[in-house]
Every structure is written in C-alpha cells, then in structure tokens.
C-alpha positions as MATLAB code, in Angstrom:
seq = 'XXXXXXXXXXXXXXXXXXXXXXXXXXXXXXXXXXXXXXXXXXXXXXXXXXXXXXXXXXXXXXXXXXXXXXXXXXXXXXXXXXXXXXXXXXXXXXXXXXXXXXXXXXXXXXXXXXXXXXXXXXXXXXXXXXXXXXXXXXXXXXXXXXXXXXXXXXXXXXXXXXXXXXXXXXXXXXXXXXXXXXXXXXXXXXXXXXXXXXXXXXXXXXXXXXXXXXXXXXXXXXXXXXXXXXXXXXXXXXXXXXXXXXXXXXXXXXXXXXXXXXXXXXXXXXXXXXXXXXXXXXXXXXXXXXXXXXXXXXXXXXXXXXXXXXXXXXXXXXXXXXXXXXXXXXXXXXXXXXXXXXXXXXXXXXXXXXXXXXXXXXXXXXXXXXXXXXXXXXXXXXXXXXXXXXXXXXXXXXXXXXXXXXXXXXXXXXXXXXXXXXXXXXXXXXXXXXXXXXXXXXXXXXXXXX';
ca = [
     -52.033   19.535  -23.899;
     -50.130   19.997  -20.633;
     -48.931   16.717  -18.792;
     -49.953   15.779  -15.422;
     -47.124   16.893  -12.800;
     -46.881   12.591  -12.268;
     -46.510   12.289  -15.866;
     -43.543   14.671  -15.847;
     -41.991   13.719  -13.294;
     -42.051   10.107  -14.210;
     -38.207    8.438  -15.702;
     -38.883    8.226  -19.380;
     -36.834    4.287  -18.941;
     -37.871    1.917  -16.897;
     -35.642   -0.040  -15.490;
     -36.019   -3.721  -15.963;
     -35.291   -6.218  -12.900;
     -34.264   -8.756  -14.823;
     -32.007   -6.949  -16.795;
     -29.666   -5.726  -13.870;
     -26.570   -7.573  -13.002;
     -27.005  -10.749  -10.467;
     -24.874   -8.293   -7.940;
     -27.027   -5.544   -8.328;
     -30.355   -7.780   -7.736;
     -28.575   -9.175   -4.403;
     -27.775   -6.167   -3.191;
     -28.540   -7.003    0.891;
     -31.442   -4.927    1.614;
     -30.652   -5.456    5.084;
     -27.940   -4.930    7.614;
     -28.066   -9.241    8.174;
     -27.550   -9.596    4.444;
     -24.142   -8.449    4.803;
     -21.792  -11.009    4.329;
     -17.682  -10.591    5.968;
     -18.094   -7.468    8.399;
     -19.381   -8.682   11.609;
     -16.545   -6.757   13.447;
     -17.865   -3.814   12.200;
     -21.662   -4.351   11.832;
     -22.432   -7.636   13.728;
     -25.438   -7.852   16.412;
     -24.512   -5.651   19.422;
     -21.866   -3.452   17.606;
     -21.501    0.258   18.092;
     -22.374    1.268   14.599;
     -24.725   -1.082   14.529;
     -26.935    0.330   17.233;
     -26.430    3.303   16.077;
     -27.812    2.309   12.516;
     -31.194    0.463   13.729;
     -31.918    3.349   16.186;
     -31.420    5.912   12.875;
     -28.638    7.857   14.471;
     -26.264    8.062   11.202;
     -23.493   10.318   11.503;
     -21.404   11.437    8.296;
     -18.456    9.110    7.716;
     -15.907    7.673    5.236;
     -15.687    3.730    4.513;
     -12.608    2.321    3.989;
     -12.684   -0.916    2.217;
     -11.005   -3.079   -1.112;
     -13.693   -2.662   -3.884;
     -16.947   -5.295   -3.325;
     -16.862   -5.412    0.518;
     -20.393   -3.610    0.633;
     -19.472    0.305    0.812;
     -22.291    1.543   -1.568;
     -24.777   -0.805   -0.370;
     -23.663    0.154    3.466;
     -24.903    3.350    1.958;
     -27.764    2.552    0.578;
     -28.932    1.168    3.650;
     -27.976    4.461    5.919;
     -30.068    6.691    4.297;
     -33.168    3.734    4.666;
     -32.579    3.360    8.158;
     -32.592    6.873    8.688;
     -35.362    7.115    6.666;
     -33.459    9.902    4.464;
     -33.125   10.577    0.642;
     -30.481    9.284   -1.011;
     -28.367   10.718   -3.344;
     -24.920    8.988   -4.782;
     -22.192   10.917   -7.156;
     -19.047    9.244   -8.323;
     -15.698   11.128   -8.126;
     -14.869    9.762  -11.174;
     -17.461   10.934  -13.326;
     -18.700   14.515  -10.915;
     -17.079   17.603  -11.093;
     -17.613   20.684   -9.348;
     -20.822   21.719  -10.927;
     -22.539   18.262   -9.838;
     -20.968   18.311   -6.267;
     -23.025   21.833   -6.587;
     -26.352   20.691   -8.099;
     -26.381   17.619   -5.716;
     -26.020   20.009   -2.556;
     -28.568   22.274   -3.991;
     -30.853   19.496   -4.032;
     -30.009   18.571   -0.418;
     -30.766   22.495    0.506;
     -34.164   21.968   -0.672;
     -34.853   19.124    0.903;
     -33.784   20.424    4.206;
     -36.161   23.261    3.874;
     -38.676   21.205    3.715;
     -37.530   18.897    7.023;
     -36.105   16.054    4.767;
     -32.414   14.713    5.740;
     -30.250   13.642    2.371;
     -27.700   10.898    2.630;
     -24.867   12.077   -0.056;
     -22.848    8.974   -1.021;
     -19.709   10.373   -2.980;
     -17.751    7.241   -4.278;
     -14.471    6.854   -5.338;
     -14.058   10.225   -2.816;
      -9.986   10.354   -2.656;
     -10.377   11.320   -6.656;
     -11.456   14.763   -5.535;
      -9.104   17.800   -5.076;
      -9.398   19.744   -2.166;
     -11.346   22.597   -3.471;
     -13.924   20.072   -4.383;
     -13.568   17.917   -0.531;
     -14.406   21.428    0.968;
     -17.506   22.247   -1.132;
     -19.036   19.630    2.000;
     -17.325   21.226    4.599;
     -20.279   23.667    5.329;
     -22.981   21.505    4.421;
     -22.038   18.546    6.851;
     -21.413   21.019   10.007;
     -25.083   22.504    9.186;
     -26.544   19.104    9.031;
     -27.888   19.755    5.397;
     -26.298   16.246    4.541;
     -25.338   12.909    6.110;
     -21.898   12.681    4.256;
     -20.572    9.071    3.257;
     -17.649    8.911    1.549;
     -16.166    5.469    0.091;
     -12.732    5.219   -0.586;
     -10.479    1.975   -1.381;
      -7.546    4.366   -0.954;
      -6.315    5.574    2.866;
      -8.181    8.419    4.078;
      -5.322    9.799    6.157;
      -2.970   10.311    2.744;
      -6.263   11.239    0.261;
      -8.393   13.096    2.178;
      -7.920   16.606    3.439;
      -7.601   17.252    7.401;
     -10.781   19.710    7.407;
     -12.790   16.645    6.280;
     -11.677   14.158    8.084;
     -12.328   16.100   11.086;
     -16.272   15.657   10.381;
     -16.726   12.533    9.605;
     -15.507    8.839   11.381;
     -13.510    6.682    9.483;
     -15.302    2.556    9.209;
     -12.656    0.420    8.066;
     -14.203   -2.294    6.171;
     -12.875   -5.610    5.889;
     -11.987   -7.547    2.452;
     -14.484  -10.033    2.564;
     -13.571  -13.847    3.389;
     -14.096  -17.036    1.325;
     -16.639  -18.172    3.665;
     -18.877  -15.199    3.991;
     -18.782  -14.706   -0.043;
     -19.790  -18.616   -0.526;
     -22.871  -17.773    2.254;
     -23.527  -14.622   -0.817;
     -22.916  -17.404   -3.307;
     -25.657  -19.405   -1.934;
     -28.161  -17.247   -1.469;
     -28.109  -16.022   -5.073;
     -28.863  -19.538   -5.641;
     -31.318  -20.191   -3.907;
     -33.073  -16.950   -4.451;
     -35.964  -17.250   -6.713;
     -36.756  -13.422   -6.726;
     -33.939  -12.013   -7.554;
     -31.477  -14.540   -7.834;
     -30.855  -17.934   -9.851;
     -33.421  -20.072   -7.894;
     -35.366  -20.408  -10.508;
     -33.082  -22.324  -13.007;
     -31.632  -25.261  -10.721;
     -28.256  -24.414  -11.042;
     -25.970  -28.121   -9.716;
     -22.782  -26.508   -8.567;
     -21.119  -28.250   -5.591;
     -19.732  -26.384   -2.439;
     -15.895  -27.142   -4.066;
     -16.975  -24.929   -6.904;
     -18.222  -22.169   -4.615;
     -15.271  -22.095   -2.877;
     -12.894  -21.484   -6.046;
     -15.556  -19.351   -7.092;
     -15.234  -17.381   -4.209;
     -11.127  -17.571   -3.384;
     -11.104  -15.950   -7.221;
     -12.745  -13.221   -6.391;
     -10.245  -12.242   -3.543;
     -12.459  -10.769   -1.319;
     -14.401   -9.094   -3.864;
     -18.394  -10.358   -3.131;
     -19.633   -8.368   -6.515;
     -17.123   -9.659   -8.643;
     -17.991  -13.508   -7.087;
     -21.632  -13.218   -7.971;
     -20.600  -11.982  -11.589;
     -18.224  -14.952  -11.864;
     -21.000  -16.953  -10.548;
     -23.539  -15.016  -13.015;
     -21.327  -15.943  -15.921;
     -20.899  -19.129  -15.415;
     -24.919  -20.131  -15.096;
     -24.715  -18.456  -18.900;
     -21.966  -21.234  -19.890;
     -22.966  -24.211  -17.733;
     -24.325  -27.158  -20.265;
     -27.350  -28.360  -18.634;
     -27.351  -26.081  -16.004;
     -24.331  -27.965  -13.967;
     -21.282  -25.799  -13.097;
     -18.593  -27.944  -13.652;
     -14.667  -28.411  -13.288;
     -15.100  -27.335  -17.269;
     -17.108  -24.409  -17.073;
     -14.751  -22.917  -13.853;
     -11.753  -23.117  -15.918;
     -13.447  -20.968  -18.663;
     -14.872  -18.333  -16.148;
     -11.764  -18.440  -13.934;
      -9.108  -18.720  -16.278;
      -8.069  -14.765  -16.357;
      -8.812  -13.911  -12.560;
      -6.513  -11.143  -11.104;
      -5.288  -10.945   -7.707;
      -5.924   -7.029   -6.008;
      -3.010   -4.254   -6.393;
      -3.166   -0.730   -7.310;
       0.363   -0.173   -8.463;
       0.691    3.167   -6.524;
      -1.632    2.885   -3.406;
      -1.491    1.686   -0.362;
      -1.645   -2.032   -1.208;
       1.105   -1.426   -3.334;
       3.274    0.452   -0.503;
       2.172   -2.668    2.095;
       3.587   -5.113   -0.089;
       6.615   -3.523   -0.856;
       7.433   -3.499    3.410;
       6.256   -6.589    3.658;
       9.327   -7.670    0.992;
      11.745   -5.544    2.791;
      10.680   -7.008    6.550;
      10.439  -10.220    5.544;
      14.385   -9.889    3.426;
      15.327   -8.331    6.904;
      13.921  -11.086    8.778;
      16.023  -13.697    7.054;
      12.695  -15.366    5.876;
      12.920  -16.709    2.427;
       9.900  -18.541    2.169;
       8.005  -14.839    2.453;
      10.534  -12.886    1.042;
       9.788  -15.044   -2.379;
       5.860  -14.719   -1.652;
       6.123  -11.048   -1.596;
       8.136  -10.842   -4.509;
       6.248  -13.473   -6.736;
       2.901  -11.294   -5.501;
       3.890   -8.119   -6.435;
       5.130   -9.164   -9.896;
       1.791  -11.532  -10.429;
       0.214   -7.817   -9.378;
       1.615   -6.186  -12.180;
       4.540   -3.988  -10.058;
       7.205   -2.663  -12.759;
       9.891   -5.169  -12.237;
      12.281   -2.139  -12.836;
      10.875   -0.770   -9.468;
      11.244   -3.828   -7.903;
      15.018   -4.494   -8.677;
      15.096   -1.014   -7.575;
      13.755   -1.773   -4.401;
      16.162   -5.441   -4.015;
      19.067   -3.306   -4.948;
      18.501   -0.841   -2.088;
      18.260   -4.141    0.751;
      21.127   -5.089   -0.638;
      23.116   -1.972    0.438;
      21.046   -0.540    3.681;
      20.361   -4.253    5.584;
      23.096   -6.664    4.387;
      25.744   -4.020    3.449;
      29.519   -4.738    3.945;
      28.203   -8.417    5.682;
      27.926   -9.660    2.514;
      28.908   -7.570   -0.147;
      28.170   -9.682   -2.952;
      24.312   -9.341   -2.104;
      24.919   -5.542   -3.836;
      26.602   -7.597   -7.042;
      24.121   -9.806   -7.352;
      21.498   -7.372   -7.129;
      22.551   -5.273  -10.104;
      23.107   -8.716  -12.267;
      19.697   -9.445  -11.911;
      18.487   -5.790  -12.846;
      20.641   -6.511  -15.647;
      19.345   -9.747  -16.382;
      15.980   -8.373  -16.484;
      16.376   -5.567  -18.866;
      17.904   -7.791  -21.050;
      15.261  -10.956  -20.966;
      12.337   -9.099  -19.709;
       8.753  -10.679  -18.445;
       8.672  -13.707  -17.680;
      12.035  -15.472  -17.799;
      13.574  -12.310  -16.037;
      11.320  -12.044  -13.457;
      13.089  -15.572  -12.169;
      16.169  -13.694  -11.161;
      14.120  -11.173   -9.107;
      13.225  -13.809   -7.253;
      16.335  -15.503   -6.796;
      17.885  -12.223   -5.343;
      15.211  -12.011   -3.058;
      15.817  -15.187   -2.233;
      19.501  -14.845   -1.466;
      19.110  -11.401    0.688;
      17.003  -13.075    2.879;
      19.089  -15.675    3.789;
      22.366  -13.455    3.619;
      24.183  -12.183    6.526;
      22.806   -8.915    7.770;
      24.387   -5.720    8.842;
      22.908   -2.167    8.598;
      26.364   -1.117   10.530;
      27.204    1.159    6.915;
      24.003    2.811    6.368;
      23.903    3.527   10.098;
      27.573    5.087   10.690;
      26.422    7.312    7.012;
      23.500    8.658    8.828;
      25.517    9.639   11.472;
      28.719   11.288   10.078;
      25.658   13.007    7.841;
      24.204   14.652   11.062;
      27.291   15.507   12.224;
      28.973   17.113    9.412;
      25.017   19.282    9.416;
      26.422   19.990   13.380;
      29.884   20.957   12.812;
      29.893   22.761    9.460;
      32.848   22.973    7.501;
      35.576   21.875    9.211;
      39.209   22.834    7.480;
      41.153   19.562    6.149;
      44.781   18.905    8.107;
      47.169   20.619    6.133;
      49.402   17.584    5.682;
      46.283   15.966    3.784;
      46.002   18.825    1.735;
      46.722   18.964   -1.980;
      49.578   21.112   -2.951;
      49.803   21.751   -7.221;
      51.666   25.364   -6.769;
      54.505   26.569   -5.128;
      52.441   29.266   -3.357;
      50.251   26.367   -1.492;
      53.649   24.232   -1.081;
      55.063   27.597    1.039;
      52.077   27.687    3.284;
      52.457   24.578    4.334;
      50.174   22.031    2.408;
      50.908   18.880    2.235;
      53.868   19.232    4.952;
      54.412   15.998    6.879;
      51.917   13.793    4.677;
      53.346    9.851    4.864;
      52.819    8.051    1.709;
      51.180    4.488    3.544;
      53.250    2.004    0.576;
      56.786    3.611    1.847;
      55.953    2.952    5.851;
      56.567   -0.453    7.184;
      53.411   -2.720    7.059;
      51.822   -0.311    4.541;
      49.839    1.883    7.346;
      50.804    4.949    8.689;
      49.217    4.882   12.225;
      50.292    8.482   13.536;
      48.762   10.080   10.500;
      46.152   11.771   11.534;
      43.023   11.913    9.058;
      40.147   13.602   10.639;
      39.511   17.298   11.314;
      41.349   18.271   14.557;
      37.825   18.513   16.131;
      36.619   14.935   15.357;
      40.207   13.231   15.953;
      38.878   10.018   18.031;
      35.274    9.468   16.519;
      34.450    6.044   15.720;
      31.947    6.215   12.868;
      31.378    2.315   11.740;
      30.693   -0.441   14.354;
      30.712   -3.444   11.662;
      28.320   -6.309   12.622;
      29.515   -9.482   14.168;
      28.008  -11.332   11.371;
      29.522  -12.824    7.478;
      32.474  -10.590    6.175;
      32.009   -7.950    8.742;
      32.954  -10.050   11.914;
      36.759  -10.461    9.830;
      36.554   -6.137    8.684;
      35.302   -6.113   12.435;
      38.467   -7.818   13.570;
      40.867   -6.248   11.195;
      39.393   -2.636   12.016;
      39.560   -2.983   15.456;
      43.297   -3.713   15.576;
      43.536   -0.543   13.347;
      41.639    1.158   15.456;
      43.895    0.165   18.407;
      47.180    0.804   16.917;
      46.493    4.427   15.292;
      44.745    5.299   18.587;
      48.161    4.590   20.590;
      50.199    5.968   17.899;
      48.413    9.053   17.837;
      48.585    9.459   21.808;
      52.260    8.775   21.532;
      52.765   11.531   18.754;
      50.911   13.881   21.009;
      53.139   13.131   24.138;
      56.309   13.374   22.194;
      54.769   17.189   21.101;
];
C-alpha cells in the first residue's frame, strides 16, 4: 500500500531531547542568550539591528571554537525567517556543496530564502569556495561561513568580497559562569531538575578550564553532575573532570603565529617575565620544541647579535640540550634561554648592515675584486698583476695595514656596520671607530701621494 506523502517524508529516528548533549539543549534560542559578545551583538549594535529587523547579509564569523558561531547561525536564518541548511567542510565535498545549493535553487523558486551555514569553511579549496560565488550575488543563499582560522590567509579574495567578516570574541570567565548557571537552573533543558550544590568557586574553575570555550564548559559541567556523589560538585569531583584540560593552540594557525611574535617582542623588549610566559605557553600548547629553539636561536643572532655574542652560544647549547634530554627536563633550558635573551644587551646593528650590503651588492652587480686582493696560484695571473702590492697585516707595525684598500674601487668609503652603544658592541664600537679613522686618513694620504 502506498504511504501518505507525511509518512514519507517523516525522519525514520527521532531524536530524543534528553539524549542530546547539555550544550546542545542550551543552545541560546535567542540573541540575549548569548553569553561574551556584547561588542558585537549587544542592545543597540549594528548587526544587531540588522538581525531583529531580518536584514541578514551573507558573512563569515571569525571566532576560537565554542564562542557561539553555529548557533549565531542558527539564529540568522530564524530571524530572517529562512531555511536553514548547515554542511561541514570537514565532512562535504563537492557533490554536497552541489546538492545543498540545489536545494537552495528550489527553494528560491518557490520565494523561500536558505541560510547555508558551511563550518569549518577555510578547509575548502578554492574550486569548492567559488561553487557560492554565483549563488550569493543572485541572492539564492544567505552565506555564513565559520572559521576559527583568519579569513584573510584561508579564504579566497572573490569570497571575501561578498560577504562581511564578524570577529567573534573568545568568550570570558564571567559570561561562561552566567551559561553555567543557567544550565542549572534550567529545568527544561538543563540540570534544574536534579539540585545540583556547586558553589560559584567551582563555576569559576569550571569555566577558566574551558578557556573561552562555552560548549566545552557545559560538557565539563555535564560530566561532572554524572560523577558528583550526592549531587554536590566538589573540590573532589573538579579534580577528576579537570585534571586533563588543554589550553587553545593550533600548532600551525594563527594562534600559533601570534604566540610565536609575542615571544620574539617580548625577548626584544627586554621583558623576561613575558618572554618566559610565551615560551612556557607555547610548549604547554604542544609547539615542537625543535621549532622553538629554532625560533630562540634566530633572536639570538638578528636582535642581540654581536652585543652579546654568547646569547648565539647559549642558544645552540640548549637546542643541544634538548635533543639530548627531550620533554620535559629539556624544555627547562628553552626557557632559560629565553630568559637570558630578554634580559641581554640588544643590537640588531649586524642583521641591519647584512640587509644593506645585500641590497647593494643586488644595485651594483658584480663589482671586480682589487687586484692586490686577488689570488695569484700561476705565473700567468702573477704577470697580470694579481696580488701586486697586497700587505700581509702580521709583517706591518701594529698588525693593521691601514692604506690597504679592501673594497671595490666603487664602494671605497661605505660604512656598512654602525655597532650599538650597548654590551660588547659599545667596546667593537670604540675599537672600530678608531679603525675606521685611521684607514680613512691613510687611504686619503695614499691618494694624495698618487
């Protein structure tokens, strides 16, 4: 017997309330039930107005995971009183990016606008990000893209040009303690109904463990009503549910990249204190510690350089010392460098006079080498002239030989390193100066006397 088109058209599961995750169930279903972005969606806001009065534009949110991008979403397409339709980067390929704008055809035809939530969007190539392209200028969808990744590196320019970027904001202890609470007190969908005791100091470690993540907070919450004894979340149960929390870092995105200036600022800065935070957070992170002595090694050589040059020394030691302890007793003398380039003396006077002598030699080409510097193995070169007039330094009184000119005849009186007046380079500054001074008035003399 044929079914009824209902009957057909009906999920063959349901899907039981009780069932779903506590984040799921708490999901605001309102734009006052989102907790931590009042700068972007508090009373009186731009987007915000725009929202309530159902003019939803396609856009891309920009947020660390649980700060409320999906349910932002979710609450678009209701506001706009639209269909909603979410794919997942992750899981979608071309052919589902195709079916779900087939859909959104339809629906158009028939005067219904489609909100198409693609998460996880910077996980599509470009061939896939411009499957939209004619579908958002046509107003067949109301693209939202969610991304934890930034738009500007992951998402192609053709894209970006139809759609506004929201950043969204990691979301603070207080505002996930105000979701904390109201999950339970909730009797519908939250834990109202079993009289949780947890006290607000419990909330709040609850809540500083999730780092700005509300979702993961109301599962850490969710698990520990399962382990409470007696329905009281104590000291006991928090060291259970907390015990393997992770701080957020992506080891390759832009987190990861923000840390690693924020070491190298902070090293230049001279500040110790956050030099050793940054390091200690990007190894607690999970950065290869091979990376990071990478990284120290490099500070050592472009922003203390010659002021200090056993910075570079101890640098290398503590790669060393790493490869051959490993995690965690090597990690210590990462930190230690760190430590010491901070509070070494600074000087980027090296890595400054090689940038320039680099542009210059791409300026002047290849300029011949004095002949009295040149090599001269065979009697052929030794007729010609090389190596006529060269001074051996040792055999000249005081050991320099200040009329011997080094440079190419075209760069004879450039002055490539200005040493700092800080550490070891205020002494080279001194000492280089005076040679400076002498083989510049030798040289003039020598010229005169020609």
């Amino acid at each position: 017997m044929a079914r009824r088109k209902s009957e057909t058209s009906a999920p063959l599961f349901a899907e039981p309330e009780g069932l779903k995750p506590l984040a799921e169930r708490m999901r605001p279903r309102t734009l006052d039930e989102i907790v931590g972005q009042t700068r972007l969606l508090g009373p009186g806001t731009a987007l915000r107005r725009s929202i309530e009065a159902g003019h939803v534009h396609s856009m891309v949110l920009w947020g660390p995971p649980g700060c409320g991008k999906t349910t932002l979403a979710l609450l678009l397409a209701k506001y706009a009183n639209a269909r909603f339709k979410a794919i997942s980067a992750v899981l979608s390929g071309l052919a589902d990016v195709r079916a779900a704008l087939a859909e959104a055809e339809v629906a158009f035809a028939q005067g219904e606008r489609s909100v198409l939530f693609v998460d996880e969007v910077h996980r599509f190539n470009k061939a896939q990000q411009d499957a939209f392209l004619p579908h958002i200028e046509k107003g067949v969808i109301l693209f939202v893209g969610a991304t934890t990744e930034n738009p500007s590196f992951e998402l192609n320019s053709a894209l970006l040009s139809r759609c506004r970027v929201h950043v969204m904001d990691a979301v603070s202890v207080e505002a996930i303690v105000e979701a904390l609470q109201r999950a339970l007190h909730d009797e519908e969908r939250g834990l109202g109904q079993l009289n949780l005791k947890v006290d607000d100091a419990a909330l709040g470690l609850i809540a500083q463990a999730a780092d700005g993540d509300v979702r993961r907070a109301l599962t850490l919450l969710e698990i520990a009503a399962d382990v409470a004894r007696d329905g009281v979340i104590d000291d006991t149960t928090l060291s259970q549910v907390l015990a393997d929390r992770t701080r957020r870092f992506d080891k390759g995105g832009e987190q990861f990249y923000d840390q690693i200036s924020a070491l190298h600022k902070s090293v230049r800065s001279s500040d110790a204190d956050a030099a050793l935070y940054w390091c200690t957070r990007m190894l607690d992170g999970g950065v290869d510690p091979a990376y990071l002595a990478r990284r120290l090694t490099r500070m050592a050589i472009e922003d203390i350089g010659l002021a200090d040059p056993r910075a570079l020394t101890l640098a290398l030691e503590a790669w060393d010392t790493y490869d051959r302890l490993g995690s965690p007793e090597g990690e210590l003398a990462l930190a230690e460098v760190a430590i010491y380039l901070a509070i070494a003396a600074k000087s980027n006077a090296a890595y400054a006079a090689y940038g320039q002598v680099k542009r210059l030699i791409g300026e002047t080409g290849t300029l011949d080498v004095p002949m009295h510097l040149r090599n001269a193995p065979t009697k052929l070169m030794q007729g010609l002239g090389y190596g006529k007039g060269y001074q051996y330094d040792p055999d000249v009184e005081g050991g320099i030989a200040y009329d011997q000119q080094c440079l190419p005849d075209a760069l004879v009186g450039h002055e490539f390193y200005r040493p700092a007046e800080r550490g070891l380079e205020a002494k080279i500054r001194e000492k280089l100066d005076a040679v400076r001074k002498a083989r510049g008035a030798a040289l003039r003399k020598q010229q005169g006397d020609s």
